[in-house]
N, C-alpha and C positions, 0 to 999 in steps of 0.2 A: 514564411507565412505571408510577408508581403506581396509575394508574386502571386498570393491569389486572387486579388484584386482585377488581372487581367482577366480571370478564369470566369468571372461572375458573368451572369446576364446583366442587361442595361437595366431593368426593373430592380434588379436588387443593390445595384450599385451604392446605393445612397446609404442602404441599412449597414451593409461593407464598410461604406467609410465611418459613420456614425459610430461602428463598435471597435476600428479600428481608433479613431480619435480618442474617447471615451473610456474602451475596458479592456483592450488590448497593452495598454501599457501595466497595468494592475497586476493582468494575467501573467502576461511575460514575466514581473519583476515577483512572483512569485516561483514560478515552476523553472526559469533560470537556475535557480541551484541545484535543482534535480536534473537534471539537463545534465552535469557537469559531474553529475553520480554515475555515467550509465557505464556498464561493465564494457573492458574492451573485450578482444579478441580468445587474450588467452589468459583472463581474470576469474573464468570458473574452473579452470586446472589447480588453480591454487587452493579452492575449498572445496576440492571433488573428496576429498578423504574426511575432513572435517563434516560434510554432509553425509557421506554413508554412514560414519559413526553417529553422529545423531539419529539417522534413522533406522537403525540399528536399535538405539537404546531407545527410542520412542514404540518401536514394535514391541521390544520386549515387555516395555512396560502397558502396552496396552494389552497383550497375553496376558500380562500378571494378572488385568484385570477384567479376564474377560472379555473383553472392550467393549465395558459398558461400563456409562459416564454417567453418574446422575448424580451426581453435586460437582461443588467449587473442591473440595476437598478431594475426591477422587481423579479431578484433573489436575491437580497441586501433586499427586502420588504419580501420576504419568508424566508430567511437564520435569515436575523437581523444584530447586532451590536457585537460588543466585544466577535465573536469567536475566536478561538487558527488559526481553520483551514481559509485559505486564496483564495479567489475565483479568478483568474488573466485569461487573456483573452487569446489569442493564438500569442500575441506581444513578448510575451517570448519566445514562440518557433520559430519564426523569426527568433530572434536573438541567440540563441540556436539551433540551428539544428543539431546538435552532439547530442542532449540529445531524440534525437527522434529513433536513431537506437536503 
């Protein structure tokens, strides 16, 4: 990212270094760990089988229903039980409205 500094027009240079100074370090010392997450080469061979069966049982389950969703509960019957990921409703963003811009 620093080498883009050479890239810039002379007019913008200043605004360049100003967010490099200022929010560049912020940025970086946040999305650095994800950085360090990204899948290699031969990382989705390992969940090629794990993901068909998922989608596998997600189709089925949305045949069961149709595939039509019109509550929390009917996505709770397609989703299931004892995932990692969490399905919450738009109550959080309510009361969160900062987390929206």
């Amino acid at each position: 990212m620093d080498g883009l500094r050479t890239e810039v027009l002379p007019i913008n240079r200043n605004a360049v270094t100003s967010y490099f100074a200022n929010i560049w370090g912020l940025v970086h010392g946040l999305i650095a760990p994800l950085l360090s997450l990204q899948p290699g080469q031969d990382d989705s061979e390992k969940f090629q089988s794990y993901l068909e069966a998922e989608e596998a049982r997600l189709e089925n389950n949305l045949k069961a229903v149709d595939y039509i969703i019109d509550g929390t509960d009917t996505l709770t019957l397609i989703i299931g039980v004892g995932r990692i990921e969490k399905v919450s409703t738009c109550q959080f963003c309510q009361h969160h409205t900062w987390l929206i811009y």
